[in-house]
N, CA, C and O atoms as CSV, one atom per row, in Angstrom:
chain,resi,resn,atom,element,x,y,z
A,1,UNK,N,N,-134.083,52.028,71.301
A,1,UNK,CA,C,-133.086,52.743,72.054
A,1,UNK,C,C,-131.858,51.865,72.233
A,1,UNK,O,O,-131.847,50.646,72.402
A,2,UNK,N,N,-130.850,52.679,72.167
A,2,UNK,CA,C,-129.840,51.619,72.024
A,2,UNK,C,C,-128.982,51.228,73.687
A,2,UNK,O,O,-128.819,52.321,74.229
A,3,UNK,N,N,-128.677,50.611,74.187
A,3,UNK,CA,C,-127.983,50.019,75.355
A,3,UNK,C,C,-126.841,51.310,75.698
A,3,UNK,O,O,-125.744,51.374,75.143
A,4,UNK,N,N,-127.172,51.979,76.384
A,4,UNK,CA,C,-126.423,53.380,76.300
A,4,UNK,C,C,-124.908,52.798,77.351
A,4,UNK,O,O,-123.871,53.429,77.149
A,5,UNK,N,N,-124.866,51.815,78.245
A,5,UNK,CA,C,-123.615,51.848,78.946
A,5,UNK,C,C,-122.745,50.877,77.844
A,5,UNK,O,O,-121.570,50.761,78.194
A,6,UNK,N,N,-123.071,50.184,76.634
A,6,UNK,CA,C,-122.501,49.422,75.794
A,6,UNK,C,C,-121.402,50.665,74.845
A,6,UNK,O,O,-120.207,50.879,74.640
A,7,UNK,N,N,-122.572,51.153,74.540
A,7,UNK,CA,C,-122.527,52.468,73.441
A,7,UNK,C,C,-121.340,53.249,74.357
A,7,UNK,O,O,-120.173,53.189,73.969
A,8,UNK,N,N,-121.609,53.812,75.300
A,8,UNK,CA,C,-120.357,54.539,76.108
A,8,UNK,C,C,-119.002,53.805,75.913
A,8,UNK,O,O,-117.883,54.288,75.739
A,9,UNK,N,N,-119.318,52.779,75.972
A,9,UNK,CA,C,-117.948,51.919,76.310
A,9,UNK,C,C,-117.217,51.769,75.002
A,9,UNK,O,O,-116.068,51.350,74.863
A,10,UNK,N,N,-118.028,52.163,74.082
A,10,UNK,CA,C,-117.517,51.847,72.417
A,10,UNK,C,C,-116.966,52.710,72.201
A,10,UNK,O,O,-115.861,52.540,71.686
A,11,UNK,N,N,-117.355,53.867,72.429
A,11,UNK,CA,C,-117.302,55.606,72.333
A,11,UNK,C,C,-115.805,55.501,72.453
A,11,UNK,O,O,-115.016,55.602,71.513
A,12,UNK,N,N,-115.442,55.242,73.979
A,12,UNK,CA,C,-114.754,55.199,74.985
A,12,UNK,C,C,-113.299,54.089,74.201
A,12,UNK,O,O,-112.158,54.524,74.351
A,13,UNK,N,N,-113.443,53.059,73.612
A,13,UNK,CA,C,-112.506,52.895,73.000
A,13,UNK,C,C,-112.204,53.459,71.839
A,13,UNK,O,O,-111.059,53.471,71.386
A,14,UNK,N,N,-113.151,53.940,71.304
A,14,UNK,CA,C,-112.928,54.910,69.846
A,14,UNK,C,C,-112.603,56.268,69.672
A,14,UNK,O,O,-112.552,57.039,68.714
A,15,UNK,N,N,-112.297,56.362,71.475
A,15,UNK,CA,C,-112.079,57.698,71.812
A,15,UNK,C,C,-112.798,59.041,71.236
A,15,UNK,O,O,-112.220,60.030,70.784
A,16,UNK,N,N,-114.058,58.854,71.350
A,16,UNK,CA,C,-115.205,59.758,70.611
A,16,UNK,C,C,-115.361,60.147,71.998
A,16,UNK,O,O,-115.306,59.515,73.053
A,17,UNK,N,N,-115.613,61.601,71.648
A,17,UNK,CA,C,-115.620,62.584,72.397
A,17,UNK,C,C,-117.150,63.455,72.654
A,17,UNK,O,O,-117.565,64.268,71.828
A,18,UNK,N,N,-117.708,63.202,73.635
A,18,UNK,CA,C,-119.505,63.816,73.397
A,18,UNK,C,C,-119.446,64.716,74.942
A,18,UNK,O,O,-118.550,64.632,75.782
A,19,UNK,N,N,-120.682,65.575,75.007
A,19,UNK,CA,C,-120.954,66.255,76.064
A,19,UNK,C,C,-122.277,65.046,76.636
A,19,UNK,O,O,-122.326,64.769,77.834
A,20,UNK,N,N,-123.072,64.542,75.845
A,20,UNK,CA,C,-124.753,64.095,76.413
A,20,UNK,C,C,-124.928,62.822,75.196
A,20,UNK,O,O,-124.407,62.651,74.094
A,21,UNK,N,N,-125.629,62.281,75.763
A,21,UNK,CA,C,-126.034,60.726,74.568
A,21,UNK,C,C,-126.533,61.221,73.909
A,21,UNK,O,O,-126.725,60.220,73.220
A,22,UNK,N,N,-127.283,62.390,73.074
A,22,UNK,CA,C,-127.884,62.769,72.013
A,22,UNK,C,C,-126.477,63.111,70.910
A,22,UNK,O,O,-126.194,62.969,69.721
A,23,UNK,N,N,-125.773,63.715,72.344
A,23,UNK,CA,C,-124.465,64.228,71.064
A,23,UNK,C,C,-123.742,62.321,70.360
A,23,UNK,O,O,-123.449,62.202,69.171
A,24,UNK,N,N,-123.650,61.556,70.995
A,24,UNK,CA,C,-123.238,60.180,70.695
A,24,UNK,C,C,-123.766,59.688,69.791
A,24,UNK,O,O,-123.260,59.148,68.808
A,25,UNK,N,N,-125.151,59.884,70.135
A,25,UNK,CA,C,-125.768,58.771,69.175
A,25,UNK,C,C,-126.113,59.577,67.671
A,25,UNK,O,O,-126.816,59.100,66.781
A,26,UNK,N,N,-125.278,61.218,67.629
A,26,UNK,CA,C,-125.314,61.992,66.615
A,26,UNK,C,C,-123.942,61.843,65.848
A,26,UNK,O,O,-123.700,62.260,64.716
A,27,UNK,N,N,-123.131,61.191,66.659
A,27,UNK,CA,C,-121.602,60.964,66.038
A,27,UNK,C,C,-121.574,59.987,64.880
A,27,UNK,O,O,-122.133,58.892,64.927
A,28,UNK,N,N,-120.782,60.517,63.665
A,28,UNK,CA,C,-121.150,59.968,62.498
A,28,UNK,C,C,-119.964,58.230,62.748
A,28,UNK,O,O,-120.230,57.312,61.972
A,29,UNK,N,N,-119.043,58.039,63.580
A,29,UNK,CA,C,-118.768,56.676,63.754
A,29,UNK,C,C,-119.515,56.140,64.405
A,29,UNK,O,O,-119.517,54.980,63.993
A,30,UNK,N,N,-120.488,56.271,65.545
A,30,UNK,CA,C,-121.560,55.757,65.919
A,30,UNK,C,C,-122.685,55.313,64.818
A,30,UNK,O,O,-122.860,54.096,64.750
A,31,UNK,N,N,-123.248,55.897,64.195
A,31,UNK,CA,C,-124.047,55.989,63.370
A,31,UNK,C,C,-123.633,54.963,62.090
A,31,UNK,O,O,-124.339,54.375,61.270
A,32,UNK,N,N,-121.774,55.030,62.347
A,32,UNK,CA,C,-121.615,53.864,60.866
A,32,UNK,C,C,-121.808,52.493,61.978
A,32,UNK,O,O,-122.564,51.562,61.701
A,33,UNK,N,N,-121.287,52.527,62.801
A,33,UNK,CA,C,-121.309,51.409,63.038
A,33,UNK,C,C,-122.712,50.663,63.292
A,33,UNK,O,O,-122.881,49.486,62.974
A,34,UNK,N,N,-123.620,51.394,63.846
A,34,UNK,CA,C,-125.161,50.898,63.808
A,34,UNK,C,C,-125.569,50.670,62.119
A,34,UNK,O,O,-126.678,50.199,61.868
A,35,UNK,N,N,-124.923,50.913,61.343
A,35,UNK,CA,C,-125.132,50.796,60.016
A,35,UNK,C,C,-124.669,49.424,59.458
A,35,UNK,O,O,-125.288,48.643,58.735
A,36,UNK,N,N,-123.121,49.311,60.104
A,36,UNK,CA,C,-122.412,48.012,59.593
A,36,UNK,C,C,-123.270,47.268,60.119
A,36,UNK,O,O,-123.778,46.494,59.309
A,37,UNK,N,N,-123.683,47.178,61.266
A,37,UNK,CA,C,-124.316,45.958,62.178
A,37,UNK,C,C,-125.337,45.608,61.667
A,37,UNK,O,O,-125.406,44.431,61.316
A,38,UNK,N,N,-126.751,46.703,61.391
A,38,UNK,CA,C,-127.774,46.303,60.582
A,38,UNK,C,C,-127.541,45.786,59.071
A,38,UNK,O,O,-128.481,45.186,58.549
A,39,UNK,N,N,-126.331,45.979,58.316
A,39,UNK,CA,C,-126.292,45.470,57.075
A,39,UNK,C,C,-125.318,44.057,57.011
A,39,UNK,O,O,-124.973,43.549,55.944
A,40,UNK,N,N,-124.940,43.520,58.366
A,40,UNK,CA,C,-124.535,42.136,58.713
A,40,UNK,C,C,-125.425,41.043,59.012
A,40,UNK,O,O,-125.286,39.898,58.581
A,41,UNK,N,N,-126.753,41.629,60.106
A,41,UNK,CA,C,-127.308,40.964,60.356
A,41,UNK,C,C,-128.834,40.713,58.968
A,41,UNK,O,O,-129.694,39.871,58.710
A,42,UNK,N,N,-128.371,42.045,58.453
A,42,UNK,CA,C,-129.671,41.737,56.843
A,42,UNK,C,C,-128.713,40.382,55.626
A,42,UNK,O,O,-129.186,39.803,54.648
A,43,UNK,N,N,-127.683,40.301,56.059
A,43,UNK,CA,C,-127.207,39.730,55.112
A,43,UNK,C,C,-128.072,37.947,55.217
A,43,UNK,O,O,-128.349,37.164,54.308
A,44,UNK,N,N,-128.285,37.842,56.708
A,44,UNK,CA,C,-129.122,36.670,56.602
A,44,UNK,C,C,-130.812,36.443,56.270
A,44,UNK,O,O,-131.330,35.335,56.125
A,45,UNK,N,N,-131.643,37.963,56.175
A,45,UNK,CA,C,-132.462,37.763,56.016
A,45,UNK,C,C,-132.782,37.807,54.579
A,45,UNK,O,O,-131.827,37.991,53.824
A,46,UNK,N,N,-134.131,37.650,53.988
A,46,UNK,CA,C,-134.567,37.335,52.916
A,46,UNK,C,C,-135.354,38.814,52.624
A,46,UNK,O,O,-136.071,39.432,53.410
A,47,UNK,N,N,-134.945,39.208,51.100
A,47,UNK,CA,C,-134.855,40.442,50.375
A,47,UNK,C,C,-135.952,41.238,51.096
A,47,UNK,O,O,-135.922,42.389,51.534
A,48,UNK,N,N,-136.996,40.253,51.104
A,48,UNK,CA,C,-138.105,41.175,51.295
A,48,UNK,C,C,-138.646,41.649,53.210
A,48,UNK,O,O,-139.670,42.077,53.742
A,49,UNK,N,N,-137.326,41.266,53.649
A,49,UNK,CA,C,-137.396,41.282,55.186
A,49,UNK,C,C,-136.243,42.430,55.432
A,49,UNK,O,O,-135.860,42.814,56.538
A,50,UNK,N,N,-135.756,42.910,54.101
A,50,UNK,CA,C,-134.553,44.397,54.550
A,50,UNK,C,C,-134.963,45.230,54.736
A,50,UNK,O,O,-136.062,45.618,54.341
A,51,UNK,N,N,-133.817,46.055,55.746
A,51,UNK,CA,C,-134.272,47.459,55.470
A,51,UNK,C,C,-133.706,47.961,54.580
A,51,UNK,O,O,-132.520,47.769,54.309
A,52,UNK,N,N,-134.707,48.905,53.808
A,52,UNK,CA,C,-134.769,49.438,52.521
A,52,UNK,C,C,-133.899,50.926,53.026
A,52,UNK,O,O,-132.736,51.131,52.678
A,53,UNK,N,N,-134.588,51.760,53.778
A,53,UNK,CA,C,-134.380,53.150,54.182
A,53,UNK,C,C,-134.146,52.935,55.210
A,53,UNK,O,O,-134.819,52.013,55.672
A,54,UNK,N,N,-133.215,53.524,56.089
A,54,UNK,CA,C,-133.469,53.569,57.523
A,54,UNK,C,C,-132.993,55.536,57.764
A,54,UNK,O,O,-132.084,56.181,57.242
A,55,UNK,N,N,-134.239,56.029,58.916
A,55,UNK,CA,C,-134.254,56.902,59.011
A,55,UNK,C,C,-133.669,56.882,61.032
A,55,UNK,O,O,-134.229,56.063,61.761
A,56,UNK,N,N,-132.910,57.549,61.456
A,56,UNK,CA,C,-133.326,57.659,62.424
A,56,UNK,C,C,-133.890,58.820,63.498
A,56,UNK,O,O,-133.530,59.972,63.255
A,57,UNK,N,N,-134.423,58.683,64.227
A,57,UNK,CA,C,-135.383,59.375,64.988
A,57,UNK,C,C,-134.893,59.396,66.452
A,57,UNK,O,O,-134.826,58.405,67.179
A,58,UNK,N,N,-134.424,61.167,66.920
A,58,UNK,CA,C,-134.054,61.162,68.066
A,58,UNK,C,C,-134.976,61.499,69.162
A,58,UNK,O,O,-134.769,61.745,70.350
A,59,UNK,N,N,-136.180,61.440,68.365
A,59,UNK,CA,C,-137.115,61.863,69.723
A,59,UNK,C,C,-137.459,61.212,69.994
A,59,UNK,O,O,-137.676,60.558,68.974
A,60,UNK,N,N,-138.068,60.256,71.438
A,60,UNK,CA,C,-138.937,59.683,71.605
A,60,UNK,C,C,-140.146,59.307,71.669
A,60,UNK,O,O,-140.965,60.004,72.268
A,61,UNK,N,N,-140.525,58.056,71.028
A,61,UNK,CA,C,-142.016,57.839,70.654
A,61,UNK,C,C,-142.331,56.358,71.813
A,61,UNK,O,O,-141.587,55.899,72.680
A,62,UNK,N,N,-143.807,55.884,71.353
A,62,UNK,CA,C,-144.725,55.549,72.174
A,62,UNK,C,C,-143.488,54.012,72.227
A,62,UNK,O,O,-143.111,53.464,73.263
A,63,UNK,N,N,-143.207,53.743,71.236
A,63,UNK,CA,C,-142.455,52.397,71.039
A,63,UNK,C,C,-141.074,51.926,72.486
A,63,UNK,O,O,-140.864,50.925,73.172
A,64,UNK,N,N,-140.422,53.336,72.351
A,64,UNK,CA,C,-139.561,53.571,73.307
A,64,UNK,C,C,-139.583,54.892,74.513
A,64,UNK,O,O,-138.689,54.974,75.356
């Protein structure tokens, strides 16, 4: 789950516009940017430690 008062505040300078955090975390600049971030921080790991696919999942499970 992502840090939702961070995420607001990003929104909020990117002037993205939502009714509810489902609609946010459905916004396709949200979504790049959780993209850039995971393919910055893979740049240090080793091939077989990437993510290959990433799917995401708005429902909640046992994890979160």
């Amino acid at each position: 789950m992502p840090c939702f008062d961070s995420l607001e505040e990003y929104a909020k300078q990117l002037n993205i516009k939502y009714q509810d955090r489902l609609e946010l975390i459905k916004n396709s600049e949200i979504l790049k940017m959780f993209e850039q971030r995971i393919n910055a921080v893979q740049k240090e790991l080793a091939h077989f430690e990437q993510v290959k696919n990433l799917l995401y999942s708005l429902r909640p499970s046992v994890s979160n």
